[in-house]
N, C-alpha and C positions, 0 to 999 in steps of 0.2 A: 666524293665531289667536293671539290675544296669555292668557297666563297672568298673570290677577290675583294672586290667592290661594290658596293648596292650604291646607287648614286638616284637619286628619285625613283624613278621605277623600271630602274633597268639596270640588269648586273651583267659583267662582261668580261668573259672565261677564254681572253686571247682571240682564237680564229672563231670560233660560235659564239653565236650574243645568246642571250639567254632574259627575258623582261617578268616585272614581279606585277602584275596586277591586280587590285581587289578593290572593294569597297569597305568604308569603316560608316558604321553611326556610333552618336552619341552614346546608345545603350547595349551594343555590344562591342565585343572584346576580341578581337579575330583578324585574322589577315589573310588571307587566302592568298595562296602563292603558285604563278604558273610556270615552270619554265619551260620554253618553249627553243627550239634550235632552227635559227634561220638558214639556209643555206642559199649559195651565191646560185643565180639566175642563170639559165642555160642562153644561148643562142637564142631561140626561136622563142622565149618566155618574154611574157612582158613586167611579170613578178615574180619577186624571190619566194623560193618553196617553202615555208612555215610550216614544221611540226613540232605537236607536241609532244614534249618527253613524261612530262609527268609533273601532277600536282600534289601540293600539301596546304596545309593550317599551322598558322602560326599564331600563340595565344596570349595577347598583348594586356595580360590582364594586369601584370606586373606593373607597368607603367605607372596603372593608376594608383600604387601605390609608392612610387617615386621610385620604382627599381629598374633600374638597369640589366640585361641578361641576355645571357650566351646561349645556345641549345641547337639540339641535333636535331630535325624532326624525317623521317621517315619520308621519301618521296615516294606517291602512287605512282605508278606507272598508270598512265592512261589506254583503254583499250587500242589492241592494233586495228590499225585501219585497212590493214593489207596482209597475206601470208607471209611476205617479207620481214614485219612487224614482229611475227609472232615469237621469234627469238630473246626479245627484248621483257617479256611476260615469264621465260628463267630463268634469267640472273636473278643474281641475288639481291633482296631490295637498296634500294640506291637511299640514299640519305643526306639531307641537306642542313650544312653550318649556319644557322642564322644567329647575327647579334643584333641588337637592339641598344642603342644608348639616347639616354636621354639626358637633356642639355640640363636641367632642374625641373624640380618635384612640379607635377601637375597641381596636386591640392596640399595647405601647409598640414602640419601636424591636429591642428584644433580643429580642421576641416574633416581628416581622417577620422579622428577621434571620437566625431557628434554624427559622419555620413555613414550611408550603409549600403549594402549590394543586394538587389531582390535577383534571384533566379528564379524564374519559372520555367516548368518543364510540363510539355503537353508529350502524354506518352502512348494511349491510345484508346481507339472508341470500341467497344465490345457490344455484338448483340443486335450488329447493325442490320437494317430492312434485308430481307429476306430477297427479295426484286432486285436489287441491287448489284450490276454484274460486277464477277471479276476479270482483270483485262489479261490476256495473254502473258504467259512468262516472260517472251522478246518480243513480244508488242508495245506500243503507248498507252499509257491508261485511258479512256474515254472520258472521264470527268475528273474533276482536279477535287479535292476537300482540303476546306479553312476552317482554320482557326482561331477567335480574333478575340481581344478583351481589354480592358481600356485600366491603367496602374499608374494614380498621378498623374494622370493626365496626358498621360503617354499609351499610345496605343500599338500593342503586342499582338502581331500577326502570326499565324503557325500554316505554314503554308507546304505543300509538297505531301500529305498524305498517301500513304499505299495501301490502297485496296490487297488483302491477303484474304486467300480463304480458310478455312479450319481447317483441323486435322490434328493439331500438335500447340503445345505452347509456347507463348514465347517466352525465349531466355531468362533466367532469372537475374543474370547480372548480364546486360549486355550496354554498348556505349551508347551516349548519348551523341546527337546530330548538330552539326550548327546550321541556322538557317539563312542558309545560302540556296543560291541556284547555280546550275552552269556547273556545277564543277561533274565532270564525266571519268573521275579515276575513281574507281570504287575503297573506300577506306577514307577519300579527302577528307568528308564531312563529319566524320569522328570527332569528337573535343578528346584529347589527349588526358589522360587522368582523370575523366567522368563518365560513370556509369550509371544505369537506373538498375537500382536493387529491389525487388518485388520484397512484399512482408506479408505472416499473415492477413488474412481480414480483419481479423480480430485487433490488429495493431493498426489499423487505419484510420483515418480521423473523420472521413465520408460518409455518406450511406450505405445502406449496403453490406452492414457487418453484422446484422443476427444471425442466426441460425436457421431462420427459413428461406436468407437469401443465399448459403453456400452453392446448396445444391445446383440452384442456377447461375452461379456464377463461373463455379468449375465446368459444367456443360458448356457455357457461352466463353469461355477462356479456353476449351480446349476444342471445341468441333466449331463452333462460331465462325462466322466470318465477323473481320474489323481491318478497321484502319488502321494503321501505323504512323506516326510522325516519328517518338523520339527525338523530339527539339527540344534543348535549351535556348532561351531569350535571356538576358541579361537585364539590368538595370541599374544604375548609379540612381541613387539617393543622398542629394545632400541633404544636409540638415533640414531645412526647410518642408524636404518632400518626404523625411522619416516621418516628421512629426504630421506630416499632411494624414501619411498615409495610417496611422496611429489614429486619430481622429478621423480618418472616413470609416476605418475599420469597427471603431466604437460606435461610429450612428449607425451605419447601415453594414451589416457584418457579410449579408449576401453580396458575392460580385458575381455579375453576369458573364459568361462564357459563352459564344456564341460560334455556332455550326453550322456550316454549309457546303453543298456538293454544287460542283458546275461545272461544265462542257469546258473539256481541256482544250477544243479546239475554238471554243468561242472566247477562252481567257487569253488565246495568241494571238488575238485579233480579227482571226474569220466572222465573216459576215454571216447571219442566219436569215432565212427566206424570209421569218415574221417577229415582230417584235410586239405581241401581245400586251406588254404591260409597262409601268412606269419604270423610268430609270432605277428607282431607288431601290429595286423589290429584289429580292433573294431569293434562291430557290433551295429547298429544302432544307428551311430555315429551322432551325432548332436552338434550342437556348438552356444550358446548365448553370445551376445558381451554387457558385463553389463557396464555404463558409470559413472566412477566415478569423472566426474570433478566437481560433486556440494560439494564432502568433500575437494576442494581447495575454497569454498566462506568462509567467513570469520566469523564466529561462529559454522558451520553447522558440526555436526558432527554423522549424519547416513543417509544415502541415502537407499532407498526403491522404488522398483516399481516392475512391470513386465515389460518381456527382450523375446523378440520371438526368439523361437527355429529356425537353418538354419540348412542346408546340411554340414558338418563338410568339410571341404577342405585344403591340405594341402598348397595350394597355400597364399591361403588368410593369412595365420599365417603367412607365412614363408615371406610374402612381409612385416611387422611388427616384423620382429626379432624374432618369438617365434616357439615352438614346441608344438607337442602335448603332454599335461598333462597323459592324461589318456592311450596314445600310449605308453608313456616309465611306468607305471604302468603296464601295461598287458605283457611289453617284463622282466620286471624286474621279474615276480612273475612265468613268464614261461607258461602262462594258456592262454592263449591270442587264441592261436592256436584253442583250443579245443572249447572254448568259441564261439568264430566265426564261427566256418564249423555249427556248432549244430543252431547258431542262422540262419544263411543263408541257412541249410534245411532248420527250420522251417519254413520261411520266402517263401520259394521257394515254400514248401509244398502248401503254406498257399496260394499262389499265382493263382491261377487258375486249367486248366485243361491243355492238351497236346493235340496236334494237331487232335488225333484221337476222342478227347472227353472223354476221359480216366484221373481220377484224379491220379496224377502223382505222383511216389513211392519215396521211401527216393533216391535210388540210383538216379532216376531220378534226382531229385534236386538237388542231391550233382555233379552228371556229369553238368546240367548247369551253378553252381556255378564255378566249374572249366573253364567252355568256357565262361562265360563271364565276369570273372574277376573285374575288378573296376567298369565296369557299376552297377552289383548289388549293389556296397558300394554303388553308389551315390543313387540307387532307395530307398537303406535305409533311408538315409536320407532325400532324399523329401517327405519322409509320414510328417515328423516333417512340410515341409512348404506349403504341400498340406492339413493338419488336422489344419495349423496354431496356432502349439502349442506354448507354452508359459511357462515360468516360472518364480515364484516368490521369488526373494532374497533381504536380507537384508544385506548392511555392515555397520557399528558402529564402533567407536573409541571412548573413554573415553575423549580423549580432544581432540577439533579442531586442524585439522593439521593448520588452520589458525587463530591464535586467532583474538576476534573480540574486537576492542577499547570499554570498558568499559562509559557505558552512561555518568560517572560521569567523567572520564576524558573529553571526549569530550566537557561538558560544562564548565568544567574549561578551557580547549584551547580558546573558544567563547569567556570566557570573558577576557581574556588574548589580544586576538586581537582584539577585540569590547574595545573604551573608555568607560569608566564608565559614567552614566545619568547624567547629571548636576545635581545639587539638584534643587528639584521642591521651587517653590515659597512659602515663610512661608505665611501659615496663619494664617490672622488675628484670635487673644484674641478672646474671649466673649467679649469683655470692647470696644475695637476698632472694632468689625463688631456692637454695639449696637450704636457707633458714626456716622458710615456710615451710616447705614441702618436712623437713624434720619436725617441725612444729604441730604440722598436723598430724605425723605418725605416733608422736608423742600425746594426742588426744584421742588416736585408734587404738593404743594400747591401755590408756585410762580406763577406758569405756571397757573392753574387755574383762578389766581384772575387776572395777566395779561390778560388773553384772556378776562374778563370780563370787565377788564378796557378798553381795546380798543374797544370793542362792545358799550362802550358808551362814551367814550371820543373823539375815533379815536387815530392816530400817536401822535398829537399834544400834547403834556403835558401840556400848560397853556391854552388851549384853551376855557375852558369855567368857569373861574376864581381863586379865591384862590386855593393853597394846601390843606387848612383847609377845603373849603368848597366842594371840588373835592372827598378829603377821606371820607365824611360825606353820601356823594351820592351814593359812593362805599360802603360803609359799609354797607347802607340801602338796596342798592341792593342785595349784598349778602347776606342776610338775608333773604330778600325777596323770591329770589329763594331758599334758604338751602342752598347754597354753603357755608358759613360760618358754619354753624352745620357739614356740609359735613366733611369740613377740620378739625374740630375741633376732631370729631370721627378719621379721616386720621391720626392724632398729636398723641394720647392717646397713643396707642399701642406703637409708638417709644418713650413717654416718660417713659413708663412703665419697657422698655427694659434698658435706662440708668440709674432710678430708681436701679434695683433690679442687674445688670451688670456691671455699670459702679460705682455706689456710695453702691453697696451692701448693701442694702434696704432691704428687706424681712419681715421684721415684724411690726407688729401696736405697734405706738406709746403713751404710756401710761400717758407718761409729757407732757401738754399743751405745755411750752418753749422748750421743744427740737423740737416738731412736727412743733413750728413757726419759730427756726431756723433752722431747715432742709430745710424748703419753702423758706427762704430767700435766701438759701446756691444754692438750685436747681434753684431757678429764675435768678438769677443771673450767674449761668453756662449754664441755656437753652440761655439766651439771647444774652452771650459771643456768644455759639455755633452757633445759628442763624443767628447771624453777618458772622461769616465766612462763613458759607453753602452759603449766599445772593453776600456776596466774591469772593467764587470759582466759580459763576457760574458768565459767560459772561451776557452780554447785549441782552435783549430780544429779539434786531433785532440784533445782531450777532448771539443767538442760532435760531433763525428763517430760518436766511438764509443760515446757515449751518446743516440744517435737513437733513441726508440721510437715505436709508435704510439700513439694516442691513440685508445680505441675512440668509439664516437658514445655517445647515450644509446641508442637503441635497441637496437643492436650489444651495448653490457652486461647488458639487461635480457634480451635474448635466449641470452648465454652464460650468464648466473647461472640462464636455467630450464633452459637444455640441461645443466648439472651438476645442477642440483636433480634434473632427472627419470633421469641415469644414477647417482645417488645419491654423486656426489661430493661432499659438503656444504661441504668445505672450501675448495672452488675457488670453488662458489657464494658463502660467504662470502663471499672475496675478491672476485666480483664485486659483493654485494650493497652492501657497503662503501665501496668504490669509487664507487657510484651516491649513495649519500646523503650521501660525500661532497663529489664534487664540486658535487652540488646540494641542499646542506641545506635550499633554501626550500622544496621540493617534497615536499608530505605523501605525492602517492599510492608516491615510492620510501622514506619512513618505513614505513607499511604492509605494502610487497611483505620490508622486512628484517623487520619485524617477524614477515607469518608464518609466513617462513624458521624465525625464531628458534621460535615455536609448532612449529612440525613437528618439529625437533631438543628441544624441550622443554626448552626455555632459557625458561622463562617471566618470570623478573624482567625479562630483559634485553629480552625481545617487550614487555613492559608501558611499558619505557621509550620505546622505539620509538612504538608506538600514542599515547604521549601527548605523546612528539615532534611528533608528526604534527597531532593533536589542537590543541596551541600554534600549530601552521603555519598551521593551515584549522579551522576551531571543526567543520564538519562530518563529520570523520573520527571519529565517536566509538562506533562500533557495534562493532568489536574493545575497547576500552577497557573495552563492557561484558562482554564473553568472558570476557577477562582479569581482571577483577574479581570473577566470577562463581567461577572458577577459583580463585582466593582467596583465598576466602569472605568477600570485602565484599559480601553481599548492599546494602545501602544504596545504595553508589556504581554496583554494575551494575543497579540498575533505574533509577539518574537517566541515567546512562550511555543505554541501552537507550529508555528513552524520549523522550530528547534523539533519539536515530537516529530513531524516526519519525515525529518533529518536523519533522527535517531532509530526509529519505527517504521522504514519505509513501504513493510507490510501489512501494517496495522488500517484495519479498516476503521477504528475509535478513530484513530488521528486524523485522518484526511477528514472523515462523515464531519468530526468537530471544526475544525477551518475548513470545512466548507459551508456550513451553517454558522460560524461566527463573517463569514466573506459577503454569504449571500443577508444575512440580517443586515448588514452597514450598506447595501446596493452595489457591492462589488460582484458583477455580473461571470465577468471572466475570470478569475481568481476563484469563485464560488464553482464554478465549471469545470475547471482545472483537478480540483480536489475531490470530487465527487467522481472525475472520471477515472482519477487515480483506485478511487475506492472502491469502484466496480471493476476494474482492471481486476486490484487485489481478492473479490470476491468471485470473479469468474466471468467468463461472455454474459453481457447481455445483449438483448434487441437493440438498443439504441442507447447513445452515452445521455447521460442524466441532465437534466437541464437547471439552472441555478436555482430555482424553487423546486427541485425534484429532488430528494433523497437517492444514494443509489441503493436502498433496501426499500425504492416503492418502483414498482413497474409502469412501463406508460400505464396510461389510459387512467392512474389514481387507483390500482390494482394494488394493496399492501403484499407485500412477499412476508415470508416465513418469519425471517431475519428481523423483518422490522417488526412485526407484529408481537414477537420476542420481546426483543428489546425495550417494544411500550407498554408490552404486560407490567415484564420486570420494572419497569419506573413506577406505572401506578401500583404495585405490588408496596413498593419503598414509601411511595406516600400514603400507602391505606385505603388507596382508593379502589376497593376492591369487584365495585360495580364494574365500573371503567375497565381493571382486568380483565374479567370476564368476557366483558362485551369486544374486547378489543382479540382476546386468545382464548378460543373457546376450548382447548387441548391445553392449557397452561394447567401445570401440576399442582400448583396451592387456590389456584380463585375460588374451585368447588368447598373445600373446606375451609376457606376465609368467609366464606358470605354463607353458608351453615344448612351448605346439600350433602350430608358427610355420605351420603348411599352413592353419588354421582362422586364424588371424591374419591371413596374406597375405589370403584373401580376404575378410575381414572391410575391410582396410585399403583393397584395392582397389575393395573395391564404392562405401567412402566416397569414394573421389577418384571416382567416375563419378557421382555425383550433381550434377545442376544449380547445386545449393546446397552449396556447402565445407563443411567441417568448420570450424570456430570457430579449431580450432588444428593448423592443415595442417603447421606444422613438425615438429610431433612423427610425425604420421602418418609425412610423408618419409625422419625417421630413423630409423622404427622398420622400415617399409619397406624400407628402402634394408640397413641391415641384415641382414634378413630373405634379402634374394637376396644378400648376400655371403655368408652361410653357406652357403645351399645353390648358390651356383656357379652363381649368374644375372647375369653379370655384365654384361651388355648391360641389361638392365632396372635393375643399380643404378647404371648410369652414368647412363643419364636420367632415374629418379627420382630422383636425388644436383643431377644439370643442374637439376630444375624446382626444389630446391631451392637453390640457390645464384642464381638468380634472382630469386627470390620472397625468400628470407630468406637471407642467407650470412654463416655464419659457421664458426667453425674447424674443426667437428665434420662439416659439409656438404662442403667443400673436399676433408678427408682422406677421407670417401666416396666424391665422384668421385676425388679419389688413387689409392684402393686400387681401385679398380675398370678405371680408366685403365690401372695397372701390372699387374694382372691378365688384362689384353685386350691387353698388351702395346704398347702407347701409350707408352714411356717419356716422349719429352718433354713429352704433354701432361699424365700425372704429376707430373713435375717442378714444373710451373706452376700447377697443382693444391695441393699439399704445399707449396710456395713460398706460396701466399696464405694456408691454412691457420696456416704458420709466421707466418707477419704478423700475425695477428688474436693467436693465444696461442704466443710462442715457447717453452711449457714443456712442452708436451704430447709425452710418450715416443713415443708412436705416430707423432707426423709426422717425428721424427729417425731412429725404425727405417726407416720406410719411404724417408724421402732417402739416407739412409745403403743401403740397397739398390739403389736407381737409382744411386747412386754405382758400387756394385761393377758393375751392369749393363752403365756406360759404359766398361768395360774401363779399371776401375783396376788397376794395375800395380806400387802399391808395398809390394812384398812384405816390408818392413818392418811397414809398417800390419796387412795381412793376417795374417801371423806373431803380432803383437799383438791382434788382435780372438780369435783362435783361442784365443791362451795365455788371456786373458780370460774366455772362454767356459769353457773347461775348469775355471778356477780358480773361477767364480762359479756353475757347474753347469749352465748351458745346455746343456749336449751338445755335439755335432758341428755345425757352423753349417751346416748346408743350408738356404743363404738362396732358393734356387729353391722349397720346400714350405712356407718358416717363412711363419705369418699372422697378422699382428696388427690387429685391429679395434679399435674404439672403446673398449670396456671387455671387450676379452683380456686376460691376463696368461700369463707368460713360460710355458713348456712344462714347467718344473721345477715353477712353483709352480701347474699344475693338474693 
C-alpha cells in the first residue's frame, strides 16, 4: 500500500479516500492510525458507505528527540463485519509507508540533555477476589478495572483491564499495550519493539520475594484468576519535573497506586435505578503503595516488582499529603455516583442470603447499602487483603535520576591518589645473567672440593705437608670418587652460556687459527672470571658459620600468623617484613602487612602498605577505603570503596563496607543499593535490607551465621574475648581464650570430625595440641602435633611434638623434633630450654656447666632447677615471673 499524501488527517489513494485519525497528549507518544475506504453512494442512499480496512500505531517518540523518520508499520485488518469480509482476514498482512518530518527540534540540545522519559507500565493484578466473575469469551466484560496514580503532577490512568481466568501463565515475553480505546483490529494496540519480560522473584525490587511467598505466587500466577492491562503510559520530564520528581522521591519514597472495578455499562453512560452514595466514592477501592527509592541508587534506572493490594483509606494518604487519584477522576467525569450504587448492589447481591434465608433483591441491597454506609466501602476493600492480591508494575526512566561515576573515571581518581609503583628492578642482559649464573657454578664447585678437602685434611691447612703435595692428593681423590668428572660436567653448561651469550659464539669454526685464538681469548677470560667468583665469595669458615635457612614463602606467611594469633607482634613483624621484602611485586603480602599494621593500630604506616599494594595490582583497593575512612577522607574512601566493587563485583566485604560507609554519612539510598547487592551476592533473602540493616542480620534484628562470624572474628582481633563468646557461642578459639579448655577441647575436636575441615586447621592443631599439654594428654598431643607437622610445619608445631616426645619420654625422637623446630626459628627460648634439658637427660657430666646453670639460676631467680617438673610451652614464662 503505497502512501501518496497525508495532508492533515486525510490521505488520498486516487478513487478511494482513506483518513488518519487519532488523539495525541502531551505524555504520550502514539498515533493511531485508521484507514478507512469510502465508497460512492448508491441511488436510494442518503450516505456514502464507510468501511474500515484496517488500523495501526504509529510511534512518534522520535520526534521528541528532534528526528525525523520513515517506517513501515504493519496494518491490522479490522474484524469482518459480514462473510463477504471474511476473505480480507487471508491475504497477506497489508502494511502501511508512514513518514513523519519535522519542521525543527521540539526541545534544544541542553533541554535534551538535563530532560528525561518516565515509562510506566501496569501489567497485571494476581490473586484477585474469588466472587469476581469472569465475562464470556465473545461477550462484554460486565465491569471495567482502573488504574490510576498521580507522577509530577500528571495523572496516569490504566484503563481497559481484562478479567482472565486461570489455568496457564502468562507469556514470559509478551508486548506491551498503548492506552487507547476504540481501536477494534486486534494487534493495533501493540507498541512495536516493547515487550514486558517477566524475572525471577528473587530479581524484583517489590514485595513478595522470599521464600515463603513463591509458593503462593506460582499457584496465583498459574490457576489464579487476574486482570490484564499491559499498558505503557509515557511521560516527558523536563528538567524541572526530573528534579521534582527526585526530590518527591527522597521525602516520601511510597506512591500510591490506586484500583478499582466498575460497571462497564455505567462507565458508557447508562443510568442506574439508585444512586446510594456521594459522587466522589469508588467502588472496590483498593490502594498499592509502589517504592521507588531504588531509581535514587546510582545507575539504576527501572524498578519492577509486585506491590500488594490494601483497603483504600482516606486517612492513610491524607497523613502523607496526598489525595485520592481516581476519587477526583470519578467526581470530574460525573459518573462516580452511578458506578458505585450499581457496583455495591452487585456486591450486596453477591453477598449472601437475608435473615429469613431468602436470596436478597436488588432493592434489598440497595436499602442496606444506604444503612450501612462506609462499612460496605471498607468490606470492598478487604476482599483485596483477605484474596491478598497483588499487582505488578513497572517504572523506567531513560536516564538515571542518579548518574553512576563511570568505571573509567573512577580508575583514573585511584591513580591520581595512589603513587605510582616504583620501577621494578632492571633485569639482567643475556650476557650478565650467562656471568652470574657461571659465577655461581664456580661457588657450587668450591664448596664441593672444600668439603672434600677437609674430609681428609681436617681445619689445618699444612698439616700433612707441601702445598704441591696436599693438591696431588686432592686431585687423586677426586677423581677417585668422580667428583672431578662431576664438576667438570657442572662447568660445561655455564661455559657454554658465556660461549654463545656473552662472546656471541654460535657457529663452527672453519680456520684452525681463529678456533686457537678464540680458546686463547676464552681461557684467559674464564680464568680472569674465576678469580673474581673465588673473590666474592667469603672464607669457607666464614660462609660455614654463616649458613642459615631460608624459610619458603609459605613457611613465613604461616609463622608471621602463628605470632600474630599467640600475640607476639614483634616477631610477626619481623616475619611480615621479611615477606614484602623479599617479594615487593606481590600486593596480596602488601595487604597481609598492612592488616598486621591496622590490628597494632599503626594506621599511617597500614595506609602505606594498602597503597603499596594498590600501585602493585590497581585491584587491591578495598582497605585503601578503610583506611581513608579512618581518616576522615570521606572523598577518597567512597572512590576508594566503589573502585572495590567495580573490581569485586562478588564480594560481599565490598558492598557490606560502602554500605555501612553510605549509611553512617545518612545516605539512605546508596546505603540500600549496596547492601541489596550484598544480599543478592550472598543468596535470597525474605526482604532486601534496609539502610540501617546489614545484609548478614535478618529482619526482626535476628543476627545470621555470617554476621555472628564475622563479629566473633573482630572481637577475636581485639581481645575482647568475652564479647566473642557471647556474640558466637560455636566460634572455635573464645572457649580457650577465656580459659574453659574442657569446652574448648571438644569444641576443637568435634571440628576436626567433620567431613569438611575447618578453613584454618593449623590453628585448631595448635590450640589443641596445647590444650592436652596442659592437662597431661600427652599421647593425644603427640599426634595431634604429628597431623600438624604434616599438613603445615612449622617451629611452633615441631616444639609441640618436642615437648610431648620428651614428656612420653622419647628423648631421641625429641631431639629430632626440637632440632627442626630450631631450623625454621633459631631464637625461640623454648626450643633451647627444652634441648638444653635432653642434653642434661643424656647424662651430661660436666660439672662445671652444671655448677654454672645452678649459680645462674639462683642469681636471676629461677629457683632450684628441677629440670625433671620444669615446663615450658609455647607461650609459658619462667616460674619466677608468673
Amino acid at each position: 500500500m503505497s502512501l501518496l499524501q497525508c495532508d492533515e488527517h486525510r490521505v488520498n489513494y486516487g478513487a478511494n479516500r482513506a483518513e488518519c485519525r487519532g488523539e495525541n497528549h502531551h505524555y504520550t507518544s502514539k498515533q493511531p492510525v485508521t484507514v478507512m475506504e469510502y465508497l460512492p453512494k448508491e441511488k436510494k442512499q442518503k450516505k456514502e458507505k464507510i468501511t474500515s480496512l484496517g488500523q495501526s500505531t504509529v510511534d512518534l517518540l522520535p520526534l521528541l528527540y528532534g528526528q525525523s523518520f520513515s517506517s513501515s508499520v504493519v496494518l491490522h485488518l479490522v474484524p469482518p463485519g459480514s462473510p463477504g469480509d471474511a476473505n480480507l482476514q487471508e491475504e497477506q498482512p497489508a502494511s502501511l509507508d508512514v513518514s513523519v518530518r519535522l519542521s525543527e527540534s521540539l526541545l534544544s540540545p541542553s533541554q535534551l540533555a538535563r530532560s528525561n522519559l518516565l515509562r510506566v507500565t501496569m501489567e497485571t493484578a494476581y490473586s484477585v477476589p474469588e466472587a469476581w466473575p469472569v465475562a464470556p469469551p465473545t461477550g462484554p466484560q460486565a465491569f471495567c478495572y482502573t488504574a490510576a496514580t498521580r507522577v509530577c503532577e500528571q495523572v496516569l490512568v490504566f484503563s481497559g483491564g481484562v478479567m482472565k481466568p486461570g489455568g496457564q501463565r502468562e507469556a514470559a515475553e509478551r508486548p506491551k499495550r498503548w492506552p487507547l480505546e476504540g481501536l477494534e483490529a486486534p494487534g493495533a494496540q501493540h507498541v512495536a519493539g516493547a515487550s514486558i519480560r517477566t524475572a525471577p522473584f528473587t530479581q524484583e525490587d517489590g514485595q513478595l520475594t522470599g521464600p515463603e511467598d513463591r509458593k503462593f505466587r506460582s499457584e496465583a500466577e498459574t490457576s489464579g484468576k487476574r486482570v490484564v492491562w499491559d499498558t505503557e503510559r509515557r511521560l516527558y520530564l523536563p528538567p524541572e519535573a526530573t528534579h521534582s520528581l527526585s526530590r518527591g522521591v527522597a521525602t516520601c519514597r511510597l506512591l500510591p497506586v490506586e484500583v478499582m472495578r466498575s460497571n462497564s455499562l455505567t462507565a458508557r453512560g447508562t443510568k442506574t435505578a439508585t444512586r446510594p452514595h456521594s459522587e466522589d466514592e469508588v467502588s472496590f477501592h483498593g490502594v498499592a503503595f509502589v517504592d521507588l527509592g531504588a531509581l535514587l541508587y546510582p545507575g539504576v534506572t527501572r524498578v519492577r516488582g509486585a506491590y500488594a493490594l490494601h483497603p483504600y483509606s482516606d486517612a492513610q494518604l491524607h497523613t502523607q499529603g496526598m489525595v485520592s487519584v481516581l476519587k477526583q477522576q470519578v467526581k470530574v467525569k460525573g459518573r462516580a455516583g452511578s458506578a458505585v450504587g450499581s457496583c455495591k448492589v452487585a456486591a450486596a447481591v453477591a453477598g449472601g442470603r437475608t435473615l429469613d434465608g431468602q436470596k436478597p433483591t436488588i432493592k434489598d441491597a440497595a436499602r442496606k447499602v444506604l444503612a450501612d454506609g462506609e462499612a460496605v466501602v471498607n468490606m470492598e476493600g478487604q476482599m483485596y487483603a483477605d484474596s491478598r492480591t497483588y499487582i505488578i508494575m513497572e517504572f523506567s526512566v531513560d536516564k538515571p535520576l542518579v548518574p553512576k561515576r563511570p568505571a573509567e573515571d573512577l580508575a583514573k581518581r585511584v591513580r591520581e591518589l595512589i603513587p605510582p609503583r616504583p620501577p621494578l628492578p632492571r633485569r639482567p642482559a643475556g650476557a650478565e645473567r650467562a656471568v652470574r649464573f657461571y659465577q655461581k657454578e664456580v661457588g657450587g664447585v668450591l664448596r664441593q672440593v672444600w668439603a672434600q678437602y677437609h674430609q681428609m685434611f681436617g681445619s689445618d691447612l699444612l698439616a700433612r705437608g707441601s702445598p704441591e703435595d696436599m693438591k696431588t692428593l686432592l686431585l687423586a681423590e677426586l677423581t677417585y670418587h668422580g667428583t672431578y668428572f662431576s664438576c667438570k660436567e657442572q662447568m660445561k653448561y655455564a661455559v657454554v652460556r658465556l660461549v654463545r651469550e656473552k662472546m656471541f659464539q654460535t657457529e663452527e669454526f672453519s680456520d684452525q687459527e681463529r678456533l686457537q685464538a678464540f680458546l686463547s681469548q676464552l681461557y684467559v677470560y674464564l680464568l680472569d672470571l674465576t678469580h673474581t667468583a673465588l673473590n666474592q665469595h667469603a672464607s669457607v669458615d666464614e660462609e660455614e658459620g654463616s649458613v642459615t635457612l631460608q624459610l619458603s614463602v609459605d613457611q613465613t606467611r604461616l609463622s608471621a600468623r602463628e605470632a600474630e594469633l599467640n600475640g607476639d607482634y614483634d616477631l610477626a613483624a619481623k616475619y611480615y617484613q621479611e615477606q614484602v621484602s623479599r617479594h615487593p611485586a606481590v600486593a596480596e603480602y602488601w595487604c597481609d602487612y598492612g592488616s598486621f599494621l591496622l590490628l597494632t593500630s599503626d594506621q599511617g604506616k597500614a595506609q602505606e602498605c594498602f597503597q603499596r599494594a594498590v600501585s602493585v595490582q590497581h585491584t587491591h583497593v578495598l582497605m585503601c577505603g578503610v583506611v581513608s575512612q579512618m581518616w576522615g577522607q570521606l572523598d577518597d574512601a567512597e572512590t576508594f570503596l566503589e573502585d572495590a566493587t567495580r573490581c569485586h563485583p562478588g564480594s560481599v566485604e565490598a558492598w557490606t563496607l560502602l554500605g555501612l560507609f553510605h549509611g553512617s554519612h545518612g545516605n539512605q539510598f546508596k546505603a540500600e543499593m549496596a547492601f541489596q547487592e550484598a544480599g543478592r551476592v550472598l543468596g535470597p533473602s525474605p526482604q532486601p535490607p534496609s539502610a540501617c540493616q546489614s545484609p548478614s542480620i535478618k529482619p526482626g534484628g535476628v543476627a545470621s551465621s555470617q554476621y555472628l562470624l564475622r563479629l566473633a572474628r573482630l572481637h577475636l582481633l581485639q581481645q575482647d574475648y568475652r564479647t566473642a563468646s557471647d556474640c558466637l557461642e560455636e566460634a572455635l578459639q573464645h572457649s580457650f581464650q577465656s580459659g574453659d579448655h574442657s569446652r574448648a577441647q571438644q569444641i576443637y575436636q568435634r571440628s576436626l570430625d567433620f567431613t569438611t575441615q575447618p578453613a584454618d586447621t593449623h590453628s585448631v592443631f595448635l590450640r589443641l595440641g596445647q590444650i592436652y599439654l596442659r592437662t597431661a594428654q600427652f599421647d593425644e598431643a603427640k599426634t595431634i602435633y604429628l597431623r600438624a607437622c604434616s599438613s603445615s610445619p612449622s617451629c611452633l608445631t615441631w616444639l609441640g611434638l618436642g615437648i610431648a616426645c620428651y614428656r612420653l619420654g622419647d628423648v631421641c625422637e625429641a631431639e629430632e623434633a626440637l632440632i627442626e623446630a630450631n631450623r625454621l626459628n633459631n631464637h625461640h627460648a623454648a626450643v633451647w630450654s627444652y634441648l638444653t634439658l635432653i642434653s642434661l637427660k643424656l647424662k651430661f657430666d660436666d660439672e662445671a656447666v652444671l655448677t654454672e646453670i645452678k649459680r645462674l639460676q639462683e642469681e636471676l631467680g629461677f629457683g632450684n632447677p628441677c629440670f625433671q617438673t620444669l615446663t615450658i610451652s609455647h607461650d609459658e614464662t619462667p616460674a619466677s615471673k608468673r
